[in-house]
Backbone as CSV, one residue per row, in Angstrom:
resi,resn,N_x,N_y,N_z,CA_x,CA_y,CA_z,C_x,C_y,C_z
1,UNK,3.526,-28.347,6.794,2.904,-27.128,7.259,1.574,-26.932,6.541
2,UNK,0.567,-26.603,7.277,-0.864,-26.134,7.187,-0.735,-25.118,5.998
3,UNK,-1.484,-24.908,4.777,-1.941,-24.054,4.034,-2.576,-23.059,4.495
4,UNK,-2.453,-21.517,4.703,-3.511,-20.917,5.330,-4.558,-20.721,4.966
5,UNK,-6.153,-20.454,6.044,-7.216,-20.668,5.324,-7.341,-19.578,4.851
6,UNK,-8.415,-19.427,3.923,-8.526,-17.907,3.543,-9.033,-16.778,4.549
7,UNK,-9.659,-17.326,5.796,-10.077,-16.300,6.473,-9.160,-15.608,7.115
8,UNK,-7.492,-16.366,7.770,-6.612,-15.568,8.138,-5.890,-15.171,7.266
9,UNK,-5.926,-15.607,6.014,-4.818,-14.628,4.795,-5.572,-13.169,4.987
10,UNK,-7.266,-13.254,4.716,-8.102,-11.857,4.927,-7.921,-10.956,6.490
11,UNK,-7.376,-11.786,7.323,-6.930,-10.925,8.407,-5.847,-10.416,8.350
12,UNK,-4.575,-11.463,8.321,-3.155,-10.819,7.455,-3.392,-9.739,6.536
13,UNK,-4.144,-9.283,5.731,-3.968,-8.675,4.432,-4.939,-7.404,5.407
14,UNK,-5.667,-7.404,6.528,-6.285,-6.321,7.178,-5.204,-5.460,7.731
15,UNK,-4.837,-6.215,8.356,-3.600,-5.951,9.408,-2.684,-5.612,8.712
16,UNK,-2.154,-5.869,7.620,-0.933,-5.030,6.993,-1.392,-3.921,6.465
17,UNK,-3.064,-3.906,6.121,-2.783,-2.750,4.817,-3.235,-1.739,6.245
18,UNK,-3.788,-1.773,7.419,-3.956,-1.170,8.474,-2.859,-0.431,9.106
19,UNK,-1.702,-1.323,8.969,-0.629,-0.646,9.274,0.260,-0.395,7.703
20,UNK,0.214,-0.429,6.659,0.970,0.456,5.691,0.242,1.505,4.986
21,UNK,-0.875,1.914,5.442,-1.513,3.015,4.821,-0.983,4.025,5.394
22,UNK,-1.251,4.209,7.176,-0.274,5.324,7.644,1.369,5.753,7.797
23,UNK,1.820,4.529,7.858,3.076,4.524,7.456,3.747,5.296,6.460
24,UNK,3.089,4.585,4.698,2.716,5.309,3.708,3.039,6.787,3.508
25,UNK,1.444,6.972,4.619,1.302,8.211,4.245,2.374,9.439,5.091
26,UNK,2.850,9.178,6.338,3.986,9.824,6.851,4.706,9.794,6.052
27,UNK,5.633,8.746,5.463,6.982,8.907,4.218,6.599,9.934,2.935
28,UNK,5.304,10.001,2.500,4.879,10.345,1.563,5.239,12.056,2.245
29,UNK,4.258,12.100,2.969,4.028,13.586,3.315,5.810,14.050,3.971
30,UNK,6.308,13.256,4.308,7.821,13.460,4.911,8.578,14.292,3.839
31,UNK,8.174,13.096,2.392,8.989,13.457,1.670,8.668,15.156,0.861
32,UNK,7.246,14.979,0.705,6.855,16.170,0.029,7.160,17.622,0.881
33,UNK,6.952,17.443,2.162,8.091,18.494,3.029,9.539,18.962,2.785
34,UNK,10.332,17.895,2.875,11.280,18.093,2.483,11.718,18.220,1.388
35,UNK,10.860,18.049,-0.310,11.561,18.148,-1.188,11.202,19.129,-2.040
36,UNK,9.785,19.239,-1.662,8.904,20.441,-2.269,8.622,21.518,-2.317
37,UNK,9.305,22.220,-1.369,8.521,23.587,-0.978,9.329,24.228,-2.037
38,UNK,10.072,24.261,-2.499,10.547,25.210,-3.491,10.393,24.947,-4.966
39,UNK,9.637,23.543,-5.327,9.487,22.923,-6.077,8.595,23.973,-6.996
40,UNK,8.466,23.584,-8.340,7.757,24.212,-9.668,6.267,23.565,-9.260
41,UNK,4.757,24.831,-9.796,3.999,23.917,-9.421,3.140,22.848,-9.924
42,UNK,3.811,22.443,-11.086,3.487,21.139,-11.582,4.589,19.883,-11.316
43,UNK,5.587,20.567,-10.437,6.231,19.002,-10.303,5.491,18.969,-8.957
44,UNK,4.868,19.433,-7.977,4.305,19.064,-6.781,3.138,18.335,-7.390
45,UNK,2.433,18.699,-8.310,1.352,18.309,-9.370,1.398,16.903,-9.657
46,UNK,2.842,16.554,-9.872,3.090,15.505,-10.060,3.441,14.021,-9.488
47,UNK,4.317,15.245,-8.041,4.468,14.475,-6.824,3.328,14.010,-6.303
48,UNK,2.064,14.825,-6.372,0.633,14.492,-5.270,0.380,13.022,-6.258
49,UNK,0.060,13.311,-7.138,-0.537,12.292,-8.454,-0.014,11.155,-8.165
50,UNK,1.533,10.887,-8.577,1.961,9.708,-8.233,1.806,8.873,-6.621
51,UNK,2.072,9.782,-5.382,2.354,9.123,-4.044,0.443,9.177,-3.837
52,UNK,-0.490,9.934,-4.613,-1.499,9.578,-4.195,-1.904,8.029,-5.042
53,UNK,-1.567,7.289,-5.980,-1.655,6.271,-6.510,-1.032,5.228,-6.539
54,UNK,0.340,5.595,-5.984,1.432,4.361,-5.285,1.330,3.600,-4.133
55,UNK,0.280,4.391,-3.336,-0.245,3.270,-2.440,-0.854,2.053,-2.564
56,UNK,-1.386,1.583,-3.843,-2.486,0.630,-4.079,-1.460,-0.526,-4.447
57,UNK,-0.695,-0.337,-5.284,0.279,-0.982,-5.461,0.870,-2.116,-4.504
58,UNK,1.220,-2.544,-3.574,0.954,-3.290,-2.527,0.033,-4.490,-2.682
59,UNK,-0.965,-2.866,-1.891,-1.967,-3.842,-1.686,-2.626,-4.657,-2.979
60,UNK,-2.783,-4.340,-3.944,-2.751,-4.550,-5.541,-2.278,-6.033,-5.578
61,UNK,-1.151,-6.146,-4.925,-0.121,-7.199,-4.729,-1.094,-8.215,-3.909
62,UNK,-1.084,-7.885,-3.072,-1.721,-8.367,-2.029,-2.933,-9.695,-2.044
63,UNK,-4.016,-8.252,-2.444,-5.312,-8.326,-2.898,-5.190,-10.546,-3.755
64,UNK,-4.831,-10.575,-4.245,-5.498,-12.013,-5.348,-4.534,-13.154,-4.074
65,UNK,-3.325,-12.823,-3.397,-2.904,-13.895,-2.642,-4.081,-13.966,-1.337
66,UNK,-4.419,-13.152,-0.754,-5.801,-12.961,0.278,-7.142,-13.836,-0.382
67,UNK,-7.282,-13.655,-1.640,-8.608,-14.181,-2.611,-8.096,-15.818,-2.562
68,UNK,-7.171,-16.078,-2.692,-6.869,-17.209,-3.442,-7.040,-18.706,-2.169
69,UNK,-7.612,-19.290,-2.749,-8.320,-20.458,-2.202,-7.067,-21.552,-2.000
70,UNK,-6.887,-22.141,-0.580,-5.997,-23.213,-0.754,-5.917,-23.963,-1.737
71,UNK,-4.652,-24.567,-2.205,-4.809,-25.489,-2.896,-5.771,-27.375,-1.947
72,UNK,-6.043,-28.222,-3.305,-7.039,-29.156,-2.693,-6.300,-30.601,-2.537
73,UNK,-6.009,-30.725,-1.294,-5.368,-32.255,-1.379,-6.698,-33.513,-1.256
């Protein structure tokens, strides 16, 4: 099997983070609906903080397998 080139790993890695940003962000906001409204207001403080910075994470992941140059036979 073919190594992929880097230009479709950079399309793969478009296309997912295209579709897990909104995804994401529905579960995120799902959850803060349902768990928050009665919540103290530094644990919502806390909730925004974290689900606003847990998204990158992923893609974080992502990011250096997209960069990374076939290996050279």
């Amino acid at each position: 099997m073919r190594p992929l080139t880097p230009h479709t790993k950079k399309l793969i890695g478009a296309i997912v983070t295209l579709i897990w940003l909104p995804v994401y962000a529905l579960v995120a906001a799902a959850v803060a609906v349902h768990v928050l409204p009665r919540a103290h207001w530094f644990i919502e403080l806390l909730y925004y903080m974290v689900a606003g910075t847990l998204w990158i994470v992923p893609i974080g992941l992502m990011l250096p397998w997209m960069h990374r140059e076939p290996p050279v036979r």
